[in-house]
N, C-alpha and C positions, 0 to 999 in steps of 0.2 A: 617270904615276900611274894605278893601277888605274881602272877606267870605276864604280868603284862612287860617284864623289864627285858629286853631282848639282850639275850647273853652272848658274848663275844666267845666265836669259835675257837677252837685251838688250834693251830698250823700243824698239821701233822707230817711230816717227812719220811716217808718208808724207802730203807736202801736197801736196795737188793745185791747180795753178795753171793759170792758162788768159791768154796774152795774144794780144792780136789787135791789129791796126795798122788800126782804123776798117773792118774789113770784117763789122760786124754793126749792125745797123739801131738807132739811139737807143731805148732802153727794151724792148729785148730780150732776154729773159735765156733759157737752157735751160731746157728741160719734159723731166718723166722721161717715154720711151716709154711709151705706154699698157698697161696690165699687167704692169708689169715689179714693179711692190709686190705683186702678187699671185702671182709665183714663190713653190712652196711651201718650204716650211723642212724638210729629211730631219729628220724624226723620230726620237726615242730610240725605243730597244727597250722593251718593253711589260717587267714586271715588272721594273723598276729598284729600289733600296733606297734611294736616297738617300742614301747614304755621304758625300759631299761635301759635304751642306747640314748635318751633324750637328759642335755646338760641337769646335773642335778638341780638350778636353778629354776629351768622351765618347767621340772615335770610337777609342782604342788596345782601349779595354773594352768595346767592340762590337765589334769586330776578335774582339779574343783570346776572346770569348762565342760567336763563332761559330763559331771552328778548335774551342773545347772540346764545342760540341753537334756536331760534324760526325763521322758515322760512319765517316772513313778517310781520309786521303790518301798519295803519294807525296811524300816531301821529298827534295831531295838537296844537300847544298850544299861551297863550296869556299874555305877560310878563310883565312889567313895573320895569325898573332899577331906582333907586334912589339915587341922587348923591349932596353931599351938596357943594357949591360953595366957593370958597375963601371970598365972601362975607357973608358968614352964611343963605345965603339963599338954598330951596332943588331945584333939577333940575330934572324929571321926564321922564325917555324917553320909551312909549311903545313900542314893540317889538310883531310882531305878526308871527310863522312860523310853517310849517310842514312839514312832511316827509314820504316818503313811501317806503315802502321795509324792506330787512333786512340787517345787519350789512356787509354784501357783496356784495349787488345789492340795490342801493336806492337810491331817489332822496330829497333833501333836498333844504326848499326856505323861508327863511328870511327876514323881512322888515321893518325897522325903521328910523323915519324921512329923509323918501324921500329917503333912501338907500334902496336898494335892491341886496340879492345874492342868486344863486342857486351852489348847491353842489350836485353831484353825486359820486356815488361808483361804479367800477364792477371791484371785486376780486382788486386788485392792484395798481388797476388806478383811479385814483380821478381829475373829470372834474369842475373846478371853472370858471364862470364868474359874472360877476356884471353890473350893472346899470350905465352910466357915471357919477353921482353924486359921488359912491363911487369907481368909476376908478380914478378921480379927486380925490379924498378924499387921497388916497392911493400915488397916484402918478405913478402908473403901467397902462401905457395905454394895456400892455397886457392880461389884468382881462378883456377882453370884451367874452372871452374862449378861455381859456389855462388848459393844463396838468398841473397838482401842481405834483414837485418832493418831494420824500418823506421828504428832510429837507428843504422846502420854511416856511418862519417863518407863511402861513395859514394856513397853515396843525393844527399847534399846535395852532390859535388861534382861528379856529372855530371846534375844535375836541371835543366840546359838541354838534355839530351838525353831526357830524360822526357814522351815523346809531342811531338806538332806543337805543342801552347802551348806546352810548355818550350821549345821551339828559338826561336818567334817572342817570348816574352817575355824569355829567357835571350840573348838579338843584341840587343833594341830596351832593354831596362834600365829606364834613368829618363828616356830620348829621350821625346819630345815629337813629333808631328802635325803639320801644318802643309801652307799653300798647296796645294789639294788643285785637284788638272786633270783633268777629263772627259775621254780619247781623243774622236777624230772618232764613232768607232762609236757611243759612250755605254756600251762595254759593262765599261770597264776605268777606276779611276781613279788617279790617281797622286800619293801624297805626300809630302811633304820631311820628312827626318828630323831634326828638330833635337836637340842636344845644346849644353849650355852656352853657346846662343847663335847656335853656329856651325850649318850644313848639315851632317851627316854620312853623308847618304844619301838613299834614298830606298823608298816601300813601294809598291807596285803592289798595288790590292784590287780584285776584283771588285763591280762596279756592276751586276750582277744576282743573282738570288737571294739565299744569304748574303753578307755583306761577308766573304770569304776572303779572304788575302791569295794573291797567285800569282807573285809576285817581290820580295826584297826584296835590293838594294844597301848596302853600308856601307862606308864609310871615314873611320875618324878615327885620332889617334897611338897608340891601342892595335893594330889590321892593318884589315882590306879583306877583304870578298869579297863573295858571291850566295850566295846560297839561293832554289830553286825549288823551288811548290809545286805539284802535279798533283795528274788524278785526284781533284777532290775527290768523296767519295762515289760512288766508282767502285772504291775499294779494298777488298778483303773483307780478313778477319779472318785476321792469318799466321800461319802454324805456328809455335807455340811451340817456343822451344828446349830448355826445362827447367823447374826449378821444380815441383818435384808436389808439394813440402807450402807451406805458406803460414809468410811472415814466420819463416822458419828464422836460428836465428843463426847 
């Protein structure tokens, strides 16, 4: 099964025993080495956010507040849908896409069996074209680049693709937060994705500056995959593809 399913650790208990056959003096027990309590403790990194100590309820909406104030990043991720047949057989279809920019300015580009689409943003305006496979698919010979008006039925069916929140809110759904783990460093934190109960993944956020997310894993009986996010605020503003009037029908 794909690495995206976050496995439940084992509680490990180690007891430590000491026996000895009368070769320690009556009423003598071990002393900790002198200074040894005064070993210092490695330190966290200085600007931490505390993302971890934050109610599991609040931290999806502190997550996704900070992809939406963040000036840019790089996403890229690699998906697999699973879909069981009227014959009881499953039907698997990858999906591989990314994105760059931010929730205002970005380019986005999709691609799954033999379909391909690019979606862009600037402020208002949202430029869609496709691939003739899925112009044909569609039936819209005008998907080769057109302006999507704000209520064309694409808008709302690729608006998991609509900047860095869409992608992180349009994967995580109605999932749930949970069990949140500090790395060694302090500088990353990592946590369980729950859905209906079950684990269905996991979110890797950054524990300095904004709470970014910079990895997220999934797998439940809909597919599996990763999305990686970089570059945060490091990405400038990408060349538009189109779009030069606003909200065209």
């Amino acid at each position: 099964m794909s690495s995206g399913r976050l496995l439940a650790a084992g509680l490990v208990s180690v007891i430590l025993t000491s026996c000895s056959a009368g070769t320690s003096a009556p009423g003598v027990s071990p002393t900790v080495p002198p200074g040894l309590e005064s070993v210092p403790v490695t330190p966290l990194p200085s600007g931490r956010n505390a993302i971890e100590s934050v109610p599991a309820v609040s931290a999806p909406e502190l997550i996704v507040e900070a992809v939406t104030q963040s000036t840019g990043v790089q996403v890229r991720g690699d998906l697999v849908r699973v879909e069981t047949q009227e014959d009881g057989s499953v039907a698997e279809t990858p999906m591989t896409f990314s994105l760059t920019g931010s929730g205002q300015a970005y380019v986005g580009n999709a691609g799954w069996d033999g379909y391909e689409v690019e979606m862009s943003r600037d402020g208002d305006s949202v430029w869609f074209t496709a691939n003739d496979a899925y112009v044909e698919a569609l039936g819209r010979s005008e998907l080769a680049g057109v302006c999507l008006s704000s209520h064309d039925p694409l808008v709302a069916q690729w608006q998991w693709l609509d900047g860095p929140e869409g992608v992180l809110a349009g994967l995580l759904g109605e999932a749930q937060l949970g069990a949140p783990t500090v790395d060694e460093s302090g500088a990353e934190v990592l946590f369980s994705v729950v859905s209906g109960g079950a684990v269905v993944g996991s979110l890797q956020v950054s524990a300095l500056g904004d709470p970014v997310p910079t990895l997220l894993e999934i797998d439940d009986p809909s597919g599996w995959g990763t999305v990686e996010f970089t570059e945060w605020g490091e990405v400038g503003t990408p060349e538009k593809t189109g779009c030069q009037r606003e909200d065209s029908p």
